[in-house]
N, C-alpha and C positions, 0 to 999 in steps of 0.2 A: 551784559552777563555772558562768560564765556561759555561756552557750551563740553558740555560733558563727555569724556575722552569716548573714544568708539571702539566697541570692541572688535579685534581684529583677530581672523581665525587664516591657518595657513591656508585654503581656498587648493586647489588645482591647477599645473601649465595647460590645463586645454579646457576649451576650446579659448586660446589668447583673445585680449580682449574683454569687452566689460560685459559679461552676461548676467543678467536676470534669472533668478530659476523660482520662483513666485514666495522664493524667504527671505534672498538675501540678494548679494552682487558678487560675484568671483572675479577679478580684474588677474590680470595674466600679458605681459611684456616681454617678448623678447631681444635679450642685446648679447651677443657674444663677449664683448671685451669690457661690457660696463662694471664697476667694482661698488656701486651702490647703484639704487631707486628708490625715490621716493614717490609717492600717489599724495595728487596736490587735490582737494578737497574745496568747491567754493560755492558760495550763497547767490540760490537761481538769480533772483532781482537784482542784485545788485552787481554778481560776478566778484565779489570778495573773496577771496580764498582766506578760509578759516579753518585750517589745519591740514597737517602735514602726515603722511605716515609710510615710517619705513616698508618695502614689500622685504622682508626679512627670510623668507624662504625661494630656494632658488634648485629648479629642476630643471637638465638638459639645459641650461642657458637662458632658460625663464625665469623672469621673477615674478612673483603669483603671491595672493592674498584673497581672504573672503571678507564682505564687511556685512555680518547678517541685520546689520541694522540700515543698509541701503537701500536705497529704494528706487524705482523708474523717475529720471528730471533730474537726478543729479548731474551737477554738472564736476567733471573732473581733467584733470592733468597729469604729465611727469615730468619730473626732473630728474638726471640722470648726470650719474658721476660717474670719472674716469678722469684720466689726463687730456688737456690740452696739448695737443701736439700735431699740427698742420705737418710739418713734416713728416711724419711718418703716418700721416693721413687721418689721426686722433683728434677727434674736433668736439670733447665731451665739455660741458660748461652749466654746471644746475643751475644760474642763476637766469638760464632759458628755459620757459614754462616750453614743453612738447604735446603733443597731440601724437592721442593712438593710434599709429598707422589702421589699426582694426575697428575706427570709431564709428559707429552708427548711425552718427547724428550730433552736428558740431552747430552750437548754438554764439553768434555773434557771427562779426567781421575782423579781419587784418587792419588794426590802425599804424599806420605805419611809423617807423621811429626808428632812428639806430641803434634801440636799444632790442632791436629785434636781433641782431645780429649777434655772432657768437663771437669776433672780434672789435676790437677799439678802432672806430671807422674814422678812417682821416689821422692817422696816428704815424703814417710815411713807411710803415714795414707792413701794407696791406693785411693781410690775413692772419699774423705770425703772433701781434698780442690780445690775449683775452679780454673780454668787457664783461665788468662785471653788475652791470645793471640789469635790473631787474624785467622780464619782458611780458610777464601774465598780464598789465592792461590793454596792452593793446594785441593780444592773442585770443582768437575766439576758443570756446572750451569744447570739449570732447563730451556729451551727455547721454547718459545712460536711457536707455528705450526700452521697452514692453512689445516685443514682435505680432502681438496675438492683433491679428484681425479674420473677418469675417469673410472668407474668400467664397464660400457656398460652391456651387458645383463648378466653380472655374479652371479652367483646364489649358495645359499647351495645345493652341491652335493647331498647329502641325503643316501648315499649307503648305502642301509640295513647292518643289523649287520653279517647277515649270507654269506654275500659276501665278507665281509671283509678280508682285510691281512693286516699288520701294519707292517713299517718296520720303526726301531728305527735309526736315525742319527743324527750326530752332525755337525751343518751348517758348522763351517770350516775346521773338520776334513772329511769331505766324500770329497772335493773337492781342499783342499790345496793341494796335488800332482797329481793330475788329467791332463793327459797328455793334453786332447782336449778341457779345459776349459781355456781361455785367462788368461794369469800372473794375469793382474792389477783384473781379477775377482775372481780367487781362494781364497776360504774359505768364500765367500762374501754370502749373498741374492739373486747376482745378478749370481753369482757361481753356485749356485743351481737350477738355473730358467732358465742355459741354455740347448741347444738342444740336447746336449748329455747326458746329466745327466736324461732330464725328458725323453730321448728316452731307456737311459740303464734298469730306471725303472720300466714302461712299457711293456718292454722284458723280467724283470724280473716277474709282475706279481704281481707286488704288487697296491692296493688298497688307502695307505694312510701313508701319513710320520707322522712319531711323533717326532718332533722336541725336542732335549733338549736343555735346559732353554734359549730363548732369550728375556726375561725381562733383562732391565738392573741391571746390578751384580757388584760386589766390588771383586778384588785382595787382599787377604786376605796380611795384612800388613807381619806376617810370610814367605808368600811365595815369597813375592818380593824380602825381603831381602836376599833370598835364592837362586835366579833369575829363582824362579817358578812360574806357574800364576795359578789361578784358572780355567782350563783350562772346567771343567764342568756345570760352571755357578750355583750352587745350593746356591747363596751368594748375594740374589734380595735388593736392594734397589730402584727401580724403576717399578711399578707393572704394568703401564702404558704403559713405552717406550720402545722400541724395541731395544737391546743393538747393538750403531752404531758399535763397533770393526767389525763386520758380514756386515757392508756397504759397497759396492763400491764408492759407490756416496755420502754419508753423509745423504741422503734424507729418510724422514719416506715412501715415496712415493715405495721406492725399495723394500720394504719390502710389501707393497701392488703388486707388479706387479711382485712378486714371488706368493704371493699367485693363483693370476688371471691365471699365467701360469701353477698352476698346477693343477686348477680347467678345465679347456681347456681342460688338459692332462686327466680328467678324475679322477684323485688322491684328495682326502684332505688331509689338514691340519691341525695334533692334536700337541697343545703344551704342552711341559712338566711347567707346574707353577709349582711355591715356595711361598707358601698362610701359609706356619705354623711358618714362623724364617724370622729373616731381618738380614744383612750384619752386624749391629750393633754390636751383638755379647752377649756378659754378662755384668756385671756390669762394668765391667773395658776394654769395648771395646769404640768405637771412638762416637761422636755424631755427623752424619750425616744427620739425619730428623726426625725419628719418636719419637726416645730417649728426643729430645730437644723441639721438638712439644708440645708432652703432655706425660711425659714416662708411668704413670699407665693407662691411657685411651690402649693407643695402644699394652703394653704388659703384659703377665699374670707376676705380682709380686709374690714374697711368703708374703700370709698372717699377719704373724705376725713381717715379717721381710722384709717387702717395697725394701729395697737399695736391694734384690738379685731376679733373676730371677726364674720361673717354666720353669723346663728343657726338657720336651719332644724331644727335635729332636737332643740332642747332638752338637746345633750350641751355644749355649750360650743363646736365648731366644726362647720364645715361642710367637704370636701374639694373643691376648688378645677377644678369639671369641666370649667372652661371651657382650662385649662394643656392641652395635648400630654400632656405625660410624666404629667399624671396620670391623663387617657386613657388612655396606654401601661400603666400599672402595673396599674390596672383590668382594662383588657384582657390582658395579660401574665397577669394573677391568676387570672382565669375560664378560661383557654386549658389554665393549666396545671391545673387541678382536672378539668377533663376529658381531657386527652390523659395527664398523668404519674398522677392518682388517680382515673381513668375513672369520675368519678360522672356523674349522668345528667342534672345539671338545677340550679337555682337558684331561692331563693326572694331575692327582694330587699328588705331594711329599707328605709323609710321612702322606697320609690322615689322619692317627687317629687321629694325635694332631688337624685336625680341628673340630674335634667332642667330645671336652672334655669343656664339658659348668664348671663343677668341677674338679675334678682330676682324676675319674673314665672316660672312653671312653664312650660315650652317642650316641649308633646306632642312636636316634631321635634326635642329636641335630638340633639345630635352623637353621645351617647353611646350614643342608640338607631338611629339611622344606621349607627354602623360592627358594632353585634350584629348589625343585617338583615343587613348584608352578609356576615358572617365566615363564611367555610364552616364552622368548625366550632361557635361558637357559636349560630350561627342555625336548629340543629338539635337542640339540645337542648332543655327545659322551661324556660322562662322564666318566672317566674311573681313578679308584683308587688305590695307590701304599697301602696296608690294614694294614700301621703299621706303629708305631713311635716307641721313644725307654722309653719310659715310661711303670710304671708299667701296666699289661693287656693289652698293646700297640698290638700286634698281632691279627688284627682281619679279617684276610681272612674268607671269605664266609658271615662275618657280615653285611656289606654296604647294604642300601635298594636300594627297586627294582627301575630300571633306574641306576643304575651305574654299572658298569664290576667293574671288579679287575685283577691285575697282582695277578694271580695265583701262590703263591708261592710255593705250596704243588706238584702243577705242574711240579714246575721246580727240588725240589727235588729227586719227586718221579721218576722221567725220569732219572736225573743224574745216583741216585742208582743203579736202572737197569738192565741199560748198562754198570755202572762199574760192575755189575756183583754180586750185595749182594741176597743173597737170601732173599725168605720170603716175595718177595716185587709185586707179580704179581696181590695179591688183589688189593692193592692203583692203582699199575697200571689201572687196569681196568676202576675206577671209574674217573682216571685222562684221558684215554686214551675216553670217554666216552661223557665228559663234566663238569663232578664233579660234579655230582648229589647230593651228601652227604654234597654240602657244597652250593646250591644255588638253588635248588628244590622246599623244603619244606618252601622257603620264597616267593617264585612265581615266581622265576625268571628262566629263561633260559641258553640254553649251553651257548648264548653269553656272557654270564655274567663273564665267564673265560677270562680272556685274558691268552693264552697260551706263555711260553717262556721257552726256557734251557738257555739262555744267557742273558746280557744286560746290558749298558752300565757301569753298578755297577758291577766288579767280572771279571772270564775269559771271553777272547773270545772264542770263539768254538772248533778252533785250538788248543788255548791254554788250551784250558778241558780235550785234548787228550791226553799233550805232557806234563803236568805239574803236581807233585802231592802236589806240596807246590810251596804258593807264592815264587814272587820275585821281591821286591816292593825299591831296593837298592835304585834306581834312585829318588824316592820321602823324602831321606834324611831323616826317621826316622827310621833308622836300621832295618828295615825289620819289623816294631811294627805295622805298618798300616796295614790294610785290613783284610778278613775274612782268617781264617785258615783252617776252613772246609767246602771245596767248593765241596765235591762228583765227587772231581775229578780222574785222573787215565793217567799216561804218556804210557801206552802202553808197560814197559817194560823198558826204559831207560828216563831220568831227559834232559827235554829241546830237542833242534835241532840234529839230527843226520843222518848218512849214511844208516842207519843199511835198508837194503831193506823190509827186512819181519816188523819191527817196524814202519815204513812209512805206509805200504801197512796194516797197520791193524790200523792204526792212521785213515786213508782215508776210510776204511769202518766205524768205530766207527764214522766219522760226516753222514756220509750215512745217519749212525743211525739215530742221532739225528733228523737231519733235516727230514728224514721219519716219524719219528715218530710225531715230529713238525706238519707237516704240511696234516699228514692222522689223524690226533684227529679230536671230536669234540669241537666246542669253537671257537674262536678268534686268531690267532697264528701271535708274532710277531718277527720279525728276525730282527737279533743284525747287523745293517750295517756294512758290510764286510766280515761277516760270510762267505756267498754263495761263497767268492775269497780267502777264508785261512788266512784270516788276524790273524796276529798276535803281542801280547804285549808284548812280551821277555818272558810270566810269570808275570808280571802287573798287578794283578786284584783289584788295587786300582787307577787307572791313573787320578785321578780328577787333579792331577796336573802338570799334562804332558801335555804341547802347542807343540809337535814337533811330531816328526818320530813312538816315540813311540806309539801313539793314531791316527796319521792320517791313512787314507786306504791307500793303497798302491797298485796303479793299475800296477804297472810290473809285471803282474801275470805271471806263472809256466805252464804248460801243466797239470797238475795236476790239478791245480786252473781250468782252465779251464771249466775242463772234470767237478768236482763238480760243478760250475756255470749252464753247461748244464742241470745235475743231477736235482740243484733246479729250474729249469725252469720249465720241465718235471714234476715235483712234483705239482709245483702251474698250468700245466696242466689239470694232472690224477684231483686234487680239484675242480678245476672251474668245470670242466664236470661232477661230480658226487657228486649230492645232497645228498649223502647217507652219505657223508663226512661231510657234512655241515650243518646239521637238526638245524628247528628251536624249536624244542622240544625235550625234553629227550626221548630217550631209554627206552621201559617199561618192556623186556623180556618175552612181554605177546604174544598168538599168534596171528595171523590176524586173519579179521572176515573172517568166512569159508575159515578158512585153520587150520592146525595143526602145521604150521610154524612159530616159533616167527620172529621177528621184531631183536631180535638180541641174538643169543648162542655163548656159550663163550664152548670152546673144550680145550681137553686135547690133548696129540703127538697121540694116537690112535685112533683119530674122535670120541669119544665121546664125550657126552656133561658131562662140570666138576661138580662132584661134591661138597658140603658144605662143607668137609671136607677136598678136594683136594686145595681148593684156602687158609689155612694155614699152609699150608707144606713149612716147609723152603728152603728144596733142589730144589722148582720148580722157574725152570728160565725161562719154554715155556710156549705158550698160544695161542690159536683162536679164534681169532673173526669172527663168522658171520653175515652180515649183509645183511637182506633181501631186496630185488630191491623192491619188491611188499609193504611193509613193512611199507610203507608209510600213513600218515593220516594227509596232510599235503597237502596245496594248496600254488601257488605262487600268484604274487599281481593281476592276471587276474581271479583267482579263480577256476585255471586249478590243477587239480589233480598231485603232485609229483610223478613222477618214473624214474625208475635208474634199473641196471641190480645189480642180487647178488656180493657181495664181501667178499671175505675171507682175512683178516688182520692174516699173521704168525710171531711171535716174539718169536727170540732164545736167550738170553743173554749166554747159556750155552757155551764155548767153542768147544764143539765139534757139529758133524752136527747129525742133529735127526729125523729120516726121517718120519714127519709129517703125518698121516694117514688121507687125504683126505676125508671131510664127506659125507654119503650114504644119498641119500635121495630118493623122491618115485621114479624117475627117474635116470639113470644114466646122469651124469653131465661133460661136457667139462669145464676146465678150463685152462688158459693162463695166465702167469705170468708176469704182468704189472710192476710190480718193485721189484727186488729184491739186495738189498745193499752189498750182498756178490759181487756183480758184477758194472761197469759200464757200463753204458748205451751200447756204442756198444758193449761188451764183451757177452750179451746175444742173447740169441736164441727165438726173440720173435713168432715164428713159432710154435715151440715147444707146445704141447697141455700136460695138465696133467687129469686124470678122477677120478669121485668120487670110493673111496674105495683103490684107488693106493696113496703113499708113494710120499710125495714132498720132492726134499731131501732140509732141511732148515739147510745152513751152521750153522759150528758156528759164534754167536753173528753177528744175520744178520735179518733183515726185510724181508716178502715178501707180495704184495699185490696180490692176484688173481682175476682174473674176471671169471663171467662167461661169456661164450665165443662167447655166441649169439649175441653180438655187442657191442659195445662200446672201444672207441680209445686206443691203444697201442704205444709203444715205438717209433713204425715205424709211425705211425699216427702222429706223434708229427715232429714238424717242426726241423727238429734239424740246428739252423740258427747258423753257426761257426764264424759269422763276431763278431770286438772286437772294442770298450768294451760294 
């Protein structure tokens, strides 16, 4: 029996999009050069599409309708006329079901077929004739939602920036083998929101997850047929909805009652977006929505050649920043991921391409213009991955103030190192500091770093130690994927081994890092799993590994362990001392009425280094001191900072170098709060060392000392052994 025509009322162009208002549905599209639309209509169970309806009124460039007989679970579509015309960049073709750039919630998957495609594939004139098959089966649908949930007194955390710790995960690799997380919930929303997961965090001491990408994403047709999945998400066609794969329950609501519990817990909420490339791909990729929408409005064409894309991000397109409405939809996007799913922040892919108003990277473009001003987005975490792959595309330290940056000179300069190259103790400094030289002189602050050696792009931690070349077999392109110089260093022998001495020097080299990580100043974020050994075979391209490969693996080692304790201890010794965590640079100037800077940087014989000593290639040691008193700096009560001295020692050199302790007007007690050559119980934190005496600093080993007048130690530190 067919179903009875629906009545249709002209509805509103705002808010675009399918909204709910507790009578009806208002659906609202915008296309510049479309010369019809139709709203495609279809049956939840089965996804039949049973009926079609003109949006017959058209304002500003929207086409808009109300349907008072709609209701929340419909599932919907468009289709969308115009000319076919690759040439002059026209790619319109109804007999492509689309998807609402604005949808809230897209129920099904992409099966794939060439009848996805908006031309006749395999037909010798690539792109230029139309297909005209039909594409709604194998197209997931756009479904209308009911926003209301029960948020109760939940609020933006706010956590200053100087408090922060960011710890990178991926929703269903941190908990798809997680022993004390329920089957039906692993790798879910609901996965990650429970009590052992938000308790292990916690313990561990982190501040705030940075989720990567759960906008809904596309399975790149390549890797299906391959039986690999886009296992990373950086493949967004839905900017809106929360990708259900990550559901337990099917509901947008789970994903809100994740966030709620981790705001409870103390922790926010940062997501990784994909604001610069859509699932679409290049010319010769599928039309899914924004291609068949309107293709030159929504993405950057070449100039004098329409039918081909501007390529900044290596996915095949680029989104088109310089358009209004694609502003709007951006903005629209971020607006609502904080007011409707109150997260806390954003991380941004491959920021540069969103600041290229032309071809050239534009530090003022428009897009960062209307964040400064938005009251609500100019308040939350903004934080920028500072590069695409266009030409001048690397712009770390660039970004204006109010946004951080994954510091990538960071991550180098750390690798280096500790692999051991010389010549590298200047950079160090400046990175080990807050990177003054790259975020200073524009008014911005340490936190403007976001500090990292790892992350979810490249090796893991483990595998930085154990690897000196990829091993990318598993991702089916002969080993031709992923970066080749990764500053990495196997310790001596290529992959997993027995070898005791090449273990036991693998396991202080993460010491390393992770000391070094997390004693900088700046922002420091840890590569989930890290802290437990995880590892990739040698995989530092794994975007499309769904399995064993990429997930954590809590069966951890005794060893695993013991470094887990290691970084617990670390995000201890930080939280408790401010001198870690400034929220201004480092001036190396001295205090008022005193002769003692605020921060001296020594040589192995307690002096302070000289101009010509920090480019010397054979130096691989270095001291830091930093003054307790030293401070010019109040917290939000407007109480004066202080912290006891700390001496920061770093050996990269292989052999041990026994440190000459610095003299100052008084003789000096110091205690050795962390030192990597050791594990935690393995030391003697009794042990006192004095100014003018000989610390012996293993080789290629950290150590932090206090001065000894007070402040918490190893044995101070709760050492809690219960798992996980």
């Amino acid at each position: 029996m067919d179903r009875p025509a629906w009545a249709v009322w002209p509805g509103n162009p705002y808010p675009l999009g399918a909204s709910w208002d507790g009578e009806g549905v208002n659906f609202a599209l915008f296309s510049e050069q479309a010369e019809k639309v139709e709203l495609c209509l279809f049956e939840r169970r089965t996804q039949r599409e049973f009926t079609r309806i003109e949006m017959r009124w058209q304002t500003d460039q929207v086409f808009h309708c109300y349907l008072p007989e709609a209701r929340p679970g419909l599932l919907y579509g468009y289709r969308v006329y115009g000319p076919y015309e690759p040439l002059r960049g026209m790619r319109f073709n109804p007999h492509k079901l689309l998807l609402d750039p604005y949808a809230k919630s897209l129920a099904g998957e992409v099966r794939w077929s060439d009848a996805l495609f908006g031309y006749r594939v395999g037909n010798g004139k690539e792109d230029l004739v139309i297909d005209g098959r039909d594409s709604a089966d194998g197209m997931p649908k756009c479904q209308v939602i009911d926003t209301a949930f029960t948020w109760g007194d939940d609020r933006p955390l706010r956590t200053p920036w100087h408090h922060t710790v960011i710890y990178e995960l991926h929703v269903k690799g941190f908990t798809a083998r997680h022993p004390e997380v329920l089957g039906s919930m692993r790798g879910t929303y609901a996965g990650l929101a429970s009590a052992p997961v938000i308790e292990y965090l916690k313990r561990l001491g982190i501040t705030a997850v940075e989720l990567m990408p759960v906008q809904s994403f596309i399975d790149d047709r390549h890797l299906v047929e391959k039986g690999l999945r886009n296992y990373w998400g950086y493949n967004s066609i839905g900017f809106f909805a929360p990708d259900m794969r990550y559901s337990a329950t099917g509901q947008i609501a789970e994903f809100k009652t994740m966030v709620k519990t981790f705001h409870s817990a103390g922790i926010e909420v940062i997501l990784d977006v994909v604001y610069n490339h859509t699932a679409e791909g290049n010319h010769l990729g599928p039309s899914l929505s924004f291609r068949g929408i309107d293709n030159t409005a929504y993405y950057r064409v070449v100039h004098d050649q329409p039918r081909y894309y501007m390529d900044y991000t290596g996915c095949g397109n680029t989104l088109n920043m310089r358009h209004p409405r694609v502003l709007q939809l951006i903005m629209d996007s971020l607006r609502y991921w904080v007011l409707e799913m109150h997260v806390d922040g954003f991380r941004f892919d491959l920021a540069a391409a969103l600041a290229r108003e032309l071809h050239e990277v534009n530090r003022l473009g428009a897009f960062f213009d209307i964040i400064h001003q938005d009251p609500v987005l100019s308040q939350v975490k903004l934080i920028a991955e500072p590069w695409d792959l266009g030409e001048g595309g690397y712009q770390v330290g660039n970004f204006p103030v109010g946004w951080a940056e994954w510091n990538g000179k960071y991550r180098d300069a750390v690798r280096s190192y500790w692999k051991g190259e010389g010549g590298m103790i200047g950079e160090l400094a400046y990175r080990l500091t807050g990177s003054s030289d790259l975020y200073e002189r524009s008014g911005r602050r340490p936190h403007a770093s976001i500090n990292f050696v790892t992350a979810h792009d490249g090796f893991t931690l483990n595998d930085l130690v154990s690897y000196n070349d990829k091993h990318n077999e598993a991702n089916l392109e002969d080993n031709r994927d992923g970066e080749s110089h990764n500053r990495s260093w196997n310790c001596g022998v290529e992959g997993p081994t027995i070898n005791r001495h090449v273990n036991a020097l693998r396991a202080r080299q993460r010491r390393n890092f992770l000391a070094t990580l997390l004693l900088s100043q700046g922002i420091p974020m840890l590569l989930a799993g890290d802290e437990i050994g995880r590892t990739q075979g040698g995989n530092n391209n794994a975007y499309c590994q769904d399995n064993e490969i990429s997930w954590v693996n809590w069966n951890v080692t005794t060893e695993d362990r013991e470094l887990l304790q290691f970084v617990r201890y670390l995000m201890h010794i930080r939280k408790q001392h401010p001198a870690l965590r400034r929220r201004h640079f480092y001036q190396g100037r001295p205090i008022k009425g005193s002769n003692v800077k605020d921060i001296t940087w020594l040589r192995p014989g307690g002096q302070e280094m000289t101009d010509e000593e920090w480019s010397q290639s054979f130096a691989r040691c270095l001291g830091m001191f930093l003054a307790g008193d030293g401070f010019e700096e109040y917290d939000e009560r407007g109480r004066r900072v202080e912290d006891i001295d700390l001496l920061l020692l770093i050996n990269a050199h292989w052999e041990t170098i026994p440190f000459k302790l610095p003299v100052g007007a008084t003789r000096v007690r110091w205690r050795a709060a962390v030192d990597t050559a050791f594990n935690l119980g393995q030391r003697d934190d009794e042990r006192y060392f004095y100014s003018a005496e000989p610390y012996p600093l293993q080789g290629r080993s950290l150590a932090l000392l206090m001065h000894a007048r007070r402040g918490p130690g190893a044995k101070a530190f709760e050492h809690d052994t219960a798992w996980p």
